[in-house]
C-alpha positions in Angstrom: -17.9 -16.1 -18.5 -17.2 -12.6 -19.5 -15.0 -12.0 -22.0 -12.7 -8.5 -21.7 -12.1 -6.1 -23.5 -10.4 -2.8 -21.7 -9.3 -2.4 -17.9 -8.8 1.3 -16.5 -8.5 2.4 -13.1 -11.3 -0.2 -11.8 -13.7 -0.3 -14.2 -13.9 -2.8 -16.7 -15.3 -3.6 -20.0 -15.8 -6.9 -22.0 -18.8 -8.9 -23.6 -20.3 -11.8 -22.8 -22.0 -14.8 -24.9 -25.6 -15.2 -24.1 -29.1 -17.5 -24.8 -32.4 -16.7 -24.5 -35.1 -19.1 -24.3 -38.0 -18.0 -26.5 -41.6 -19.6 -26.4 -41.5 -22.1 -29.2 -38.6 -23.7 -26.7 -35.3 -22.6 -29.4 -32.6 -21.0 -27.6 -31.7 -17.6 -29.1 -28.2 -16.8 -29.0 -26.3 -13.3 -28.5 -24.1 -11.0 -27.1 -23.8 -8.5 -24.6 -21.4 -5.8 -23.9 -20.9 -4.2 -20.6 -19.2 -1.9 -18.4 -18.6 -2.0 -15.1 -16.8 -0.8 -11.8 -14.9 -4.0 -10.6 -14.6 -4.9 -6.6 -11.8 -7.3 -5.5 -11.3 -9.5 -2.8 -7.5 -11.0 -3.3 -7.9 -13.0 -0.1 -10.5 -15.1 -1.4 -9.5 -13.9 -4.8 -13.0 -13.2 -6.2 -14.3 -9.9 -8.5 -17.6 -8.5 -8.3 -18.8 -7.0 -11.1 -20.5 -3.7 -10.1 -22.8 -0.9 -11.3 -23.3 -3.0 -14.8 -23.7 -0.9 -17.8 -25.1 -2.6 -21.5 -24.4 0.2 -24.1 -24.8 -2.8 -26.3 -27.1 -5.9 -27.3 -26.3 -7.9 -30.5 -28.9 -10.8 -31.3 -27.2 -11.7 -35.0 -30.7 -13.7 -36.1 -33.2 -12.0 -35.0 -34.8 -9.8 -38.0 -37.8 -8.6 -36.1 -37.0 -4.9 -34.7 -39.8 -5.3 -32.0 -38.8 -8.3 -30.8 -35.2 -7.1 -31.0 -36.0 -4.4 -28.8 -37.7 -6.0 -26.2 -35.1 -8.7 -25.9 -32.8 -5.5 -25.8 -34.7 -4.1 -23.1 -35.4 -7.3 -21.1 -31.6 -8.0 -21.1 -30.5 -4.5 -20.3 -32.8 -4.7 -17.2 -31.4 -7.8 -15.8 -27.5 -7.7 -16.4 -28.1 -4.1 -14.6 -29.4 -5.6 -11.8 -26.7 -8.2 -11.9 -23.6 -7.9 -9.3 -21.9 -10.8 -11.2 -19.1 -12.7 -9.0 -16.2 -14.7 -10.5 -13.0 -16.0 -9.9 -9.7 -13.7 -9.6 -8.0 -16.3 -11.7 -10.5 -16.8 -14.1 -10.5 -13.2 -14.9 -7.0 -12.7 -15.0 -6.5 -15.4 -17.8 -9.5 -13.3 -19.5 -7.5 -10.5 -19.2 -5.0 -11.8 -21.2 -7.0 -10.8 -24.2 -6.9 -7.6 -23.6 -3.9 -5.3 -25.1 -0.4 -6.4 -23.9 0.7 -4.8 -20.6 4.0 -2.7 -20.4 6.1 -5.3 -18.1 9.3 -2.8 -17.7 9.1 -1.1 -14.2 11.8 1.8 -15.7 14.3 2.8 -13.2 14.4 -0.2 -10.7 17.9 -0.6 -8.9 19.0 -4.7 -9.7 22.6 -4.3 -8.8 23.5 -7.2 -6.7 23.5 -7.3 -2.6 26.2 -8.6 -0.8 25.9 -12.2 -1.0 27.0 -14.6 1.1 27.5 -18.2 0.1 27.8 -21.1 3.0 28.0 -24.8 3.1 27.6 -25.2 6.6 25.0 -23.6 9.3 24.7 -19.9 9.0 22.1 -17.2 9.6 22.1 -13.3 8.5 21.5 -10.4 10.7 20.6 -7.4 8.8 21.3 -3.6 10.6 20.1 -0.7 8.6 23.6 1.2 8.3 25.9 1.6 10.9 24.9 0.2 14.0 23.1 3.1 16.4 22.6 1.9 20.1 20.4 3.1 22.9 20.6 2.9 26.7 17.6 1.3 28.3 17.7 3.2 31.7 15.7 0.4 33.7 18.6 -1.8 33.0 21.4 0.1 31.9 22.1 -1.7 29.0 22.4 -0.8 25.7 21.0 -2.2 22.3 21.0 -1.9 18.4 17.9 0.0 17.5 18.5 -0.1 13.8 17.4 -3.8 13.3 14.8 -5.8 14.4 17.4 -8.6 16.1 18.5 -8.9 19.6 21.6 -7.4 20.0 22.5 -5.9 23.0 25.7 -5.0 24.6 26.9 -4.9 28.3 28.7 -1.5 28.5 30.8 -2.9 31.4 32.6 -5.9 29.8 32.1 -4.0 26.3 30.9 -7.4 25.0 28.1 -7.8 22.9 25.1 -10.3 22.8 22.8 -11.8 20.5 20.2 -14.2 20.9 18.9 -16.9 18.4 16.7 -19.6 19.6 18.5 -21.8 22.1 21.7 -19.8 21.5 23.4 -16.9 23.0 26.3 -15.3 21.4 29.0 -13.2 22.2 31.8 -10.8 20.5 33.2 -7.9 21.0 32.6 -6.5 18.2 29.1 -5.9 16.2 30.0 -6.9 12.5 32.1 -10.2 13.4 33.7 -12.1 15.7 30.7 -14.0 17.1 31.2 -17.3 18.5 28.4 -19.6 20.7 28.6 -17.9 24.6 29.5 -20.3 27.4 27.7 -18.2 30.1 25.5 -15.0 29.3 25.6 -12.7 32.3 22.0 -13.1 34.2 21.0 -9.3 33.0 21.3 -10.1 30.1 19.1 -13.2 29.8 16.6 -11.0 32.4 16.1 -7.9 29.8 16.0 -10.4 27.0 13.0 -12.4 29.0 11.5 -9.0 30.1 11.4 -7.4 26.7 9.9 -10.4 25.0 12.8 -10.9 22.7 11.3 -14.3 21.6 8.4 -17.2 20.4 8.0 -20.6 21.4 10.4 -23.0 19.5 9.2 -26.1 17.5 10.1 -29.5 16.9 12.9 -28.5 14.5 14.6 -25.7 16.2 14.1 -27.8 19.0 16.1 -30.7 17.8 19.3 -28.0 16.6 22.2 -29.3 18.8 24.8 -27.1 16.8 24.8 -23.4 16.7 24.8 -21.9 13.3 27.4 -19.5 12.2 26.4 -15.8 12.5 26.6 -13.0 9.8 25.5 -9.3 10.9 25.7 -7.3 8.1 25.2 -3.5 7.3 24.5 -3.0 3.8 21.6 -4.9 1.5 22.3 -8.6 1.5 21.2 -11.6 1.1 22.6 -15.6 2.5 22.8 -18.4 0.2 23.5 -21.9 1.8 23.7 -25.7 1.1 24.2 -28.6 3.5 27.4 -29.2 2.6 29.0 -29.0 -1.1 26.2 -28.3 -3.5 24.7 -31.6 -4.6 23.3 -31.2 -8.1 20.9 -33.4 -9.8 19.5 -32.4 -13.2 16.4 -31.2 -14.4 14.7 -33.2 -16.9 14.5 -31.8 -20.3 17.1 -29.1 -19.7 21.0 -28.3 -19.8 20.3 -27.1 -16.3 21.2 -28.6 -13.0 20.0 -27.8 -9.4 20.9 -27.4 -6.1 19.2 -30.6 -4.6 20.6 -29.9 -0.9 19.4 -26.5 0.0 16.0 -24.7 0.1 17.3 -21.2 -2.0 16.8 -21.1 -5.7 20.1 -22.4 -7.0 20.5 -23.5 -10.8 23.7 -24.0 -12.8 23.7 -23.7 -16.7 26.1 -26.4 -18.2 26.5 -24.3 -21.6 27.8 -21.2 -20.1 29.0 -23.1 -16.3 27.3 -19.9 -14.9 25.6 -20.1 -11.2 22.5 -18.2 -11.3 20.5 -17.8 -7.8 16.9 -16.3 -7.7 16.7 -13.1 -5.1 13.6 -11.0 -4.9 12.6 -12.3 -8.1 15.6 -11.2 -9.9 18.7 -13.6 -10.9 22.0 -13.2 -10.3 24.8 -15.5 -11.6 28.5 -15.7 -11.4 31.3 -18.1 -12.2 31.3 -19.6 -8.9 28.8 -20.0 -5.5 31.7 -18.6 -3.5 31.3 -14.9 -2.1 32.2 -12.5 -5.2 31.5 -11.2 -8.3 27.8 -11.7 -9.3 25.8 -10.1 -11.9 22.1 -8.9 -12.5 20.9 -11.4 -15.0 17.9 -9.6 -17.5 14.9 -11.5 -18.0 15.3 -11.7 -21.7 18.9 -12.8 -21.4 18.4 -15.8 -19.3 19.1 -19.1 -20.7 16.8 -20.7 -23.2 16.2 -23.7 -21.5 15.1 -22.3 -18.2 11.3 -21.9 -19.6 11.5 -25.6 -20.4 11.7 -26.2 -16.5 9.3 -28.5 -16.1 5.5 -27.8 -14.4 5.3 -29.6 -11.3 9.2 -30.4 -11.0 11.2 -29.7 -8.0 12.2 -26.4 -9.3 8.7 -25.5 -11.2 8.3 -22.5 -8.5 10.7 -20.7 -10.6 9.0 -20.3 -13.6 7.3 -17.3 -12.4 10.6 -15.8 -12.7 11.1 -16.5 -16.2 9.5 -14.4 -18.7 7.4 -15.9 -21.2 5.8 -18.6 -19.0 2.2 -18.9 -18.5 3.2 -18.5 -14.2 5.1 -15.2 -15.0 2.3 -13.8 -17.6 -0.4 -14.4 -14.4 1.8 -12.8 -11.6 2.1 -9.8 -14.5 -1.2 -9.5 -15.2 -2.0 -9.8 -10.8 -0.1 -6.5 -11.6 -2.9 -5.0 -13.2 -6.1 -5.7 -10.6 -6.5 -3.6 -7.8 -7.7 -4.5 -4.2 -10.6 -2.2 -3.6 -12.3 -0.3 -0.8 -15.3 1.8 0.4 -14.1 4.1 2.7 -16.4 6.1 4.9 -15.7 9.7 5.0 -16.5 10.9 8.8 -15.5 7.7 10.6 -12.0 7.2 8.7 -9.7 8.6 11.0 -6.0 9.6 10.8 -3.1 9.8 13.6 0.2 10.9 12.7 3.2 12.4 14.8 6.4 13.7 14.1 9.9 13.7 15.6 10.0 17.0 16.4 8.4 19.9 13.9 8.0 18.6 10.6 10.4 18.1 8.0 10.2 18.2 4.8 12.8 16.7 2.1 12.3 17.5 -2.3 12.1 14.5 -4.3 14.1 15.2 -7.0 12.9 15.9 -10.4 9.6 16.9 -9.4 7.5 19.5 -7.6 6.4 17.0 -4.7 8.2 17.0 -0.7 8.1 14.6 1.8 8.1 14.3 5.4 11.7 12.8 6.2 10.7 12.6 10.4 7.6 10.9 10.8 6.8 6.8 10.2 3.7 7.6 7.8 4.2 8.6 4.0 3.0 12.4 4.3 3.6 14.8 0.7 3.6 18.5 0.0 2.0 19.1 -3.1 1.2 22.4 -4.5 0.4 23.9 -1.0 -1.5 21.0 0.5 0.0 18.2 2.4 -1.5 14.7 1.8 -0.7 11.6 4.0 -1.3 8.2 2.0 -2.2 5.4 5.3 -2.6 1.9 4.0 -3.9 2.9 0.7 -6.2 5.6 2.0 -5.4 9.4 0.8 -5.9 12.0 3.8 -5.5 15.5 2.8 -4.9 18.9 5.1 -4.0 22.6 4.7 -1.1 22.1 7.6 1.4 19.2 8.0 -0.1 18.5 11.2 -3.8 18.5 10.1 -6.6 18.0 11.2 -6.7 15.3 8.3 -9.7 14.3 6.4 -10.3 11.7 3.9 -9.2 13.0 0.3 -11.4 12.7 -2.5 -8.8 13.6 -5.0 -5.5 12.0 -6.0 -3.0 14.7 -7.0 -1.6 14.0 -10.4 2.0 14.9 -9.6 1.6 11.7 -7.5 2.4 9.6 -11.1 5.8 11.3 -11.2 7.6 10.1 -8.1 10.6 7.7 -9.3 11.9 4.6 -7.2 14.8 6.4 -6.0 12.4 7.8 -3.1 11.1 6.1 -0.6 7.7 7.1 -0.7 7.2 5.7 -4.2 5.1 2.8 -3.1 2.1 5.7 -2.7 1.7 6.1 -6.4 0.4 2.9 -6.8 -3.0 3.6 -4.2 -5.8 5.2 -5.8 -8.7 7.3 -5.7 -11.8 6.3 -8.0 -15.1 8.0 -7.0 -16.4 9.8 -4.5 -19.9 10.4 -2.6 -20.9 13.0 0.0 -20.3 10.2 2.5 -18.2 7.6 1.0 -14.6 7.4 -1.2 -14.0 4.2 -3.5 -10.4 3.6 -3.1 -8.3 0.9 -4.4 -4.4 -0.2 -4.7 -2.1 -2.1 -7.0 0.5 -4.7 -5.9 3.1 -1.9 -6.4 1.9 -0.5 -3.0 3.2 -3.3 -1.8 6.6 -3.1 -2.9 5.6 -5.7 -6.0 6.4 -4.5 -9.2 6.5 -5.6 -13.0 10.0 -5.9 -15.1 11.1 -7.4 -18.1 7.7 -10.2 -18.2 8.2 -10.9 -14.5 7.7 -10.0 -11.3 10.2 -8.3 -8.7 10.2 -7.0 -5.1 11.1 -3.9 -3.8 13.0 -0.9 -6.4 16.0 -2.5 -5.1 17.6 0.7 -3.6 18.4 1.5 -0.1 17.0 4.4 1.4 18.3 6.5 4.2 16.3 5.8 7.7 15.5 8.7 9.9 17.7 8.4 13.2 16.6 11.3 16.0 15.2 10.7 19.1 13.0 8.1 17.0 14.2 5.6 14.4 12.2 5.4 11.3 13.1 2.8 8.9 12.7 2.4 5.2 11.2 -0.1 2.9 14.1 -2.6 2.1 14.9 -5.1 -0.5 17.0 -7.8 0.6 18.1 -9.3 3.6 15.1 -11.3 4.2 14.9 -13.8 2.0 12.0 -12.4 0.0 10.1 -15.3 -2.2 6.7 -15.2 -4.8 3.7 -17.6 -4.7 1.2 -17.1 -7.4 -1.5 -17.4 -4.6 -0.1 -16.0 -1.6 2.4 -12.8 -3.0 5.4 -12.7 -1.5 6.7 -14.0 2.0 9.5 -13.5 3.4 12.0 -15.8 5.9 15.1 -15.7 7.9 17.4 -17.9 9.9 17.5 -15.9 13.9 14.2 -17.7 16.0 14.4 -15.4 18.6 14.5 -11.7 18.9 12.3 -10.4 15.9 9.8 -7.6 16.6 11.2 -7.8 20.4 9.3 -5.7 23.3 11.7 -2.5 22.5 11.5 -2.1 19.2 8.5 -0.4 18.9 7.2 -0.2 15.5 6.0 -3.0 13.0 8.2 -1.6 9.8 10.7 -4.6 9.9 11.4 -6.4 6.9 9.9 -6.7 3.6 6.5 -4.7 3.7 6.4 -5.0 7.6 7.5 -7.5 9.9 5.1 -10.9 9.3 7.5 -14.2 8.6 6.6 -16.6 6.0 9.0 -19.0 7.9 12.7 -19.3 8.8 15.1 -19.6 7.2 19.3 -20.0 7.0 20.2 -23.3 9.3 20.8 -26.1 6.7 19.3 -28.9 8.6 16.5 -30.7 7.1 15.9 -29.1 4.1 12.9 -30.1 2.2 12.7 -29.0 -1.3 9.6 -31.4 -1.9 7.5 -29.9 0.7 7.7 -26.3 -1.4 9.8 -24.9 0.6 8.4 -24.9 4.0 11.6 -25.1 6.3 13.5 -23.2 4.1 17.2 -24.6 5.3 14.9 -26.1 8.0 15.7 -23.8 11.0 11.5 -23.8 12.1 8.6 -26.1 10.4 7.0 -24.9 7.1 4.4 -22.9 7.9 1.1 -20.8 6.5 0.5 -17.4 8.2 -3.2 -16.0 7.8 -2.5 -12.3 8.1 -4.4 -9.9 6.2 -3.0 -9.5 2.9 -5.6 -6.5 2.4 -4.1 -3.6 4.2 -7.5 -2.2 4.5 -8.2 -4.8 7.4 -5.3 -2.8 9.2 -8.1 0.2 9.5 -9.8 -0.2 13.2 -12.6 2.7 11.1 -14.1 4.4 8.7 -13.6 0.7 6.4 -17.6 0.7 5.1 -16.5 -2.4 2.8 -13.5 -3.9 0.9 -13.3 -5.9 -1.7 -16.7 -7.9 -1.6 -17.7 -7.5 2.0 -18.2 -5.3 4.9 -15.8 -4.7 6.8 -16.6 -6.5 10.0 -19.6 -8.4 8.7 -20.4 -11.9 7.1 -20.1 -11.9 3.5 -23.6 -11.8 2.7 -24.3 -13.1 -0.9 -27.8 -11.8 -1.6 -27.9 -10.1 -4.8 -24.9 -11.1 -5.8 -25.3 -13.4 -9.4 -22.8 -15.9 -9.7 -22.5 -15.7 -13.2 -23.7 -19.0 -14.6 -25.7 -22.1 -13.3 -23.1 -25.0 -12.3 -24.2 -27.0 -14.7 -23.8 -26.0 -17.7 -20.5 -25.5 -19.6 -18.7 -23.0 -20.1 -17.5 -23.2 -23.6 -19.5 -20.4 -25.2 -18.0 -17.5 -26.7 -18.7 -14.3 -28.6 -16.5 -12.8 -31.5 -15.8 -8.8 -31.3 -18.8 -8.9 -34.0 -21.2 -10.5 -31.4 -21.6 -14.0 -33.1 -21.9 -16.6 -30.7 -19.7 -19.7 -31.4 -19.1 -22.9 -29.5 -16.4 -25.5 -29.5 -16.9 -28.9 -30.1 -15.0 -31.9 -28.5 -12.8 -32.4 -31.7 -12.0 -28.6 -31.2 -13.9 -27.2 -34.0 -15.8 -24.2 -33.8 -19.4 -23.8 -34.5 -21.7 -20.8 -34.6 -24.5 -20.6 -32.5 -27.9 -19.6 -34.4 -31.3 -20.8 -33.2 -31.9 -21.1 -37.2 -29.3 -23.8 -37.8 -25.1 -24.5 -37.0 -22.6 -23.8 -39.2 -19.6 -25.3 -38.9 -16.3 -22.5 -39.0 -13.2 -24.5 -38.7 -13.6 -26.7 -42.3 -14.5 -24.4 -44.8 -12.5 -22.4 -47.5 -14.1 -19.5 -48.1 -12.6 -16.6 -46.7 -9.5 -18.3 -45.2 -7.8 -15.6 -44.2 -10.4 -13.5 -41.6 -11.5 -17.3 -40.6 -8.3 -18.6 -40.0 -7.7 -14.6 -37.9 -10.9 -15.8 -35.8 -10.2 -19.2 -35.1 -6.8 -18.2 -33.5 -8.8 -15.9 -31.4 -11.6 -18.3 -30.3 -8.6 -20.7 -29.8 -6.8 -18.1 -27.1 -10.0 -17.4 -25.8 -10.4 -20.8 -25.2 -6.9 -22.0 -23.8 -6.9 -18.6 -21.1 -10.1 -19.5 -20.0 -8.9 -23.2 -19.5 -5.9 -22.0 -17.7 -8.1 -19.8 -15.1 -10.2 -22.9 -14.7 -7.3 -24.8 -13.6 -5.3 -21.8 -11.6 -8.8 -21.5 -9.7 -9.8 -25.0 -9.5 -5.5 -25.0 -7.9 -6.0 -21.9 -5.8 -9.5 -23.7 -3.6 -7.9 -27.2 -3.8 -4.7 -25.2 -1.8 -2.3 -27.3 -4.7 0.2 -24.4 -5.7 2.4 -26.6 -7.9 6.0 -25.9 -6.9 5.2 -22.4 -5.1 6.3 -21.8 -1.7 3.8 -21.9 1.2 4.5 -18.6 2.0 2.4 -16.3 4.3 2.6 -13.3 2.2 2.8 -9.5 3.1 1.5 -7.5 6.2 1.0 -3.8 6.4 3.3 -2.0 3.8 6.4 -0.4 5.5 6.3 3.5 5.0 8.7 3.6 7.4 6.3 1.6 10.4 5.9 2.4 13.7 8.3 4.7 15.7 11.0 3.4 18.3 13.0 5.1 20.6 
């Protein structure tokens, strides 16, 4: 298993311990250094090792130059050849090793949402501002176009109606007053079948007998709940004590009696659970005792939300590795449209404008306009093109802060180019995932204005969604309203968190199961696993040649792909930075490798300093590479510890589709 050294852009760099057989039947042992352009597949979470360069061959006991040479040669030849596959997780716990990563995303917005705190069935409704209705002519009626709920109002009773799974409700007033409607007027119920407003219900919605209090809010917010009074058992090993009757994140430290909830992947905590004053807790100031949360306990998935753990050092480092693309040049095609002519907003403390009216993330840099559509750069000389695939990345892209809404673009990337094909690639930061303070966080946390003309364009978005990490599946996202997401009139697929695709619901406290990890969440519909495509590439209909490690629209062929190392041997060989080869024993000594004779490292004296320096290192080398065994042995057997089933990310919201 390679051993790494440096990762830029996509191309990587590392060593790797080798043996040769030679004829008189001793195994030769060295090292090899490489370089090489790195393909990703984060779906199946492989790497392919690409284009392998060996600017360097170290064979410690062999004397003969000759022989050195052709051993040189004969190994330059092959790991050249080589396309060498591994696992995503074994790599990332190699990648630990290399130079520590800056985890402070500056700038990120953590003040706290609104957030609401209920002990009895409840589910949020998010609008996106002010509610802004529209009159659909066929029937007259009007609806809220600035949320992706049913709600629809009946201009001649002035009443208003909402939808959620077997439930209608009714008020006369958007932002409150809802209670459960004892008769919906038949046009209602007629639009809401016509425009789809709906999914089949399952066994647990099904069984809800009691409808669930409604909250529509219009500013960033976020519902916590238990089923009934919080019922809090400890957690062993700790000062802390958890929720035990509701599926949100809810831990109490006895030291300080402070309430601290998990949102987004950021903490809040306040005196009390009631609605009020909470507080943006900093990684780094959380309690001591929440990294002693035990692995595999009922609140383990939290530990990737608390810096210093070996779960919030992976999802940092998943930071760091790009999903990766081949884009064809003449068949990638771009369509774009705007609400009215073009228009064109400054983003404030740099050189760079973008397009306020149109659902795609489209720039003005230094007299060119580039259009960024799902992680592929288009460039043009007008703002309405013709578009063609860009081979350049402007560098004034690195300069864009959070504060505007197109900052997700600065995180896709261009890395080479051909007469006929582009190698592209993005980081988790396109979507909307981003590093701070040792941990990982969703969304910049601020709330950007929408476009409202004759189209509605909304804006990425933080909270009100229920936004939730799994180390193998990113984040998902769930809400409490069954009925009436992505309905037939809302016609663009920007909703929520990175574009409307629910993990599962969430909000109606009934049936909670913590143990199952959190699959109901609050119980309102079954746990369940979505399959969409994580890869926003897959979103392409053209122009897609290959991403990550297979064509697009093909098989995965393996044929000249090497992976890495027979099963059956074990993988306990490493090199130093010097290119001696050692080995670990089963008492955990090390040994170097020489087809002359072993030498034992770990007992002597001599030099006890620069020994002791290099046994800490083969030691680290050894424990990461342990841990990836184990995160990738987890990630095939589908065993995620305490992580949250969660269906992960669609297409990233630039704004989505359009809706009138």
């Amino acid at each position: 298993q390679p051993q790494l050294e440096s990762f830029e852009s996509n191309i990587l760099e590392g060593r790797m311990a080798v043996s040769v057989q030679i004829h008189d039947g001793n195994l030769l042992f060295g090292a090899v250094w490489f370089k090489s352009r790195m393909s990703t597949d984060l779906e199946k979470r492989t790497v392919v090792l690409e284009d392998m360069d060996v600017p360097r061959v170290h064979f410690p006991d062999l004397d003969d130059e000759d022989m050195l040479d052709k051993f040189t040669a004969l190994l330059i030849k092959n790991v050249e050849s080589w396309n060498l596959e591994m696992s995503l997780d074994r790599l990332l716990a190699g990648m630990s090793e290399i130079e520590e990563r800056k985890s402070l995303s500056v700038n990120l917005n953590n003040d706290p949402p609104d957030i609401y705190f209920r002990t009895s069935p409840a589910v949020l409704i998010s609008i996106d501002g002010e509610p802004r209705l529209k009159t659909n002519e066929a029937s007259k009626l009007e609806y809220v176009y600035n949320t992706p709920f049913f709600i629809v109002k009946d201009p001649q009773k002035e009443n208003y109606y909402i939808r959620d799974g077997r439930f209608w409700y009714v008020s006369e007033e958007i932002t409150k007053g809802w209670k459960e409607a004892e008769k919906v007027p038949s046009k209602i119920e007629k639009f809401a079948e016509e425009s789809g407003s709906g999914e089949e219900l399952d066994s647990i919605a099904l069984s809800i007998t009691e409808a669930p209090d409604v909250i529509v809010a219009t500013k960033p917010s976020e519902l916590v709940s238990t089923d009934g009074e919080p019922d809090y058992a400890t957690i062993e090993g700790t000062t802390l004590l958890f929720a035990s009757n509701t599926e949100d994140d809810i831990i109490m430290d006895i030291n300080s009696q402070q309430h601290y909830v998990l949102i987004a992947g950021r903490w809040y905590h306040s005196n009390t659970l009631e609605d009020g004053d909470w507080k943006f807790a900093e990684p780094d100031d959380l309690p001591e005792d929440f990294e002693k949360i035990p692995e595999g306990s009922e609140m383990s998935s939290v530990r990737v939300s608390v810096p210093g753990t070996p779960e919030a050092q992976d999802a940092i480092l998943e930071q760091s590795i790009p999903q990766t693309a081949t884009i064809n040049r003449k068949e990638a095609k771009l369509e774009l449209s705007y609400d009215g002519d073009p228009k064109f907003e400054k983003i404030e403390g740099t050189d760079i404008s973008y397009a306020v009216n149109t659902d795609k993330s489209v720039l003005l840099i230094s007299d060119k306009y580039y259009c960024v559509d799902d992680a592929v750069w288009f460039v043009s000389d007008k703002a309405t093109g013709p578009w063609e695939v860009s081979v350049n990345r402007p560098d004034e892209v690195d300069e864009i802060p959070p504060e505007a809404p197109v900052y997700n673009v600065k995180y896709a990337y261009i890395y080479d180019s051909t007469p006929e094909e582009v190698y592209v690639g993005y980081l988790p930061g396109y979507n909307y995932s981003y590093a701070y303070g040792g941990v990982v966080v969703y969304g910049t946390g601020y709330h950007y204005t929408p476009w409202y003309g004759a189209y509605y364009y909304p804006r990425p978005i933080t909270y009100g969604y229920g936004v939730h990490y799994s180390p193998y599946a990113g984040w998902g996202f769930s809400f409490g309203i069954s009925i009436g997401i992505g309905w037939g009139f809302h016609h663009h697929h920007g909703w929520g968190p990175g574009g409307y695709h629910h993990g599962y619901r969430r909000g109606y406290n009934h049936g909670y199961r913590r143990g199952y990890q959190q699959g109901a969440r609050a119980g309102y519909r079954a746990g369940q696993r979505n399959s969409p495509s994580n890869n926003v590439y897959n979103n392409r209909g053209r122009g897609v040649a290959s991403t990550g490690n297979n064509r697009a629209g093909q098989p995965r062929n393996n044929a000249g792909v090497s992976q890495g190392r027979p099963s059956n041997k074990s993988n306990n060989m490493y090199s130093d930075r010097q290119g001696n080869v050692h080995q670990q024993g089963s008492n955990g000594n090390w040994e170097q490798r020489s087809n002359r004779s072993s030498s034992q490292q770990s007992n002597r004296q001599a030099n006890t300093q620069s020994r002791s320096s290099q046994q800490q290192q083969l030691d680290r080398s050894a424990q990461n590479r342990s841990r990836g065994t184990q995160n990738y042995n987890s990630s095939r057997s589908g065993s995620y510890g305490g992580s949250r089933p969660s269906g992960g990310m669609s297409r990233p919201s630039g704004g989505g589709g359009r809706r009138r």
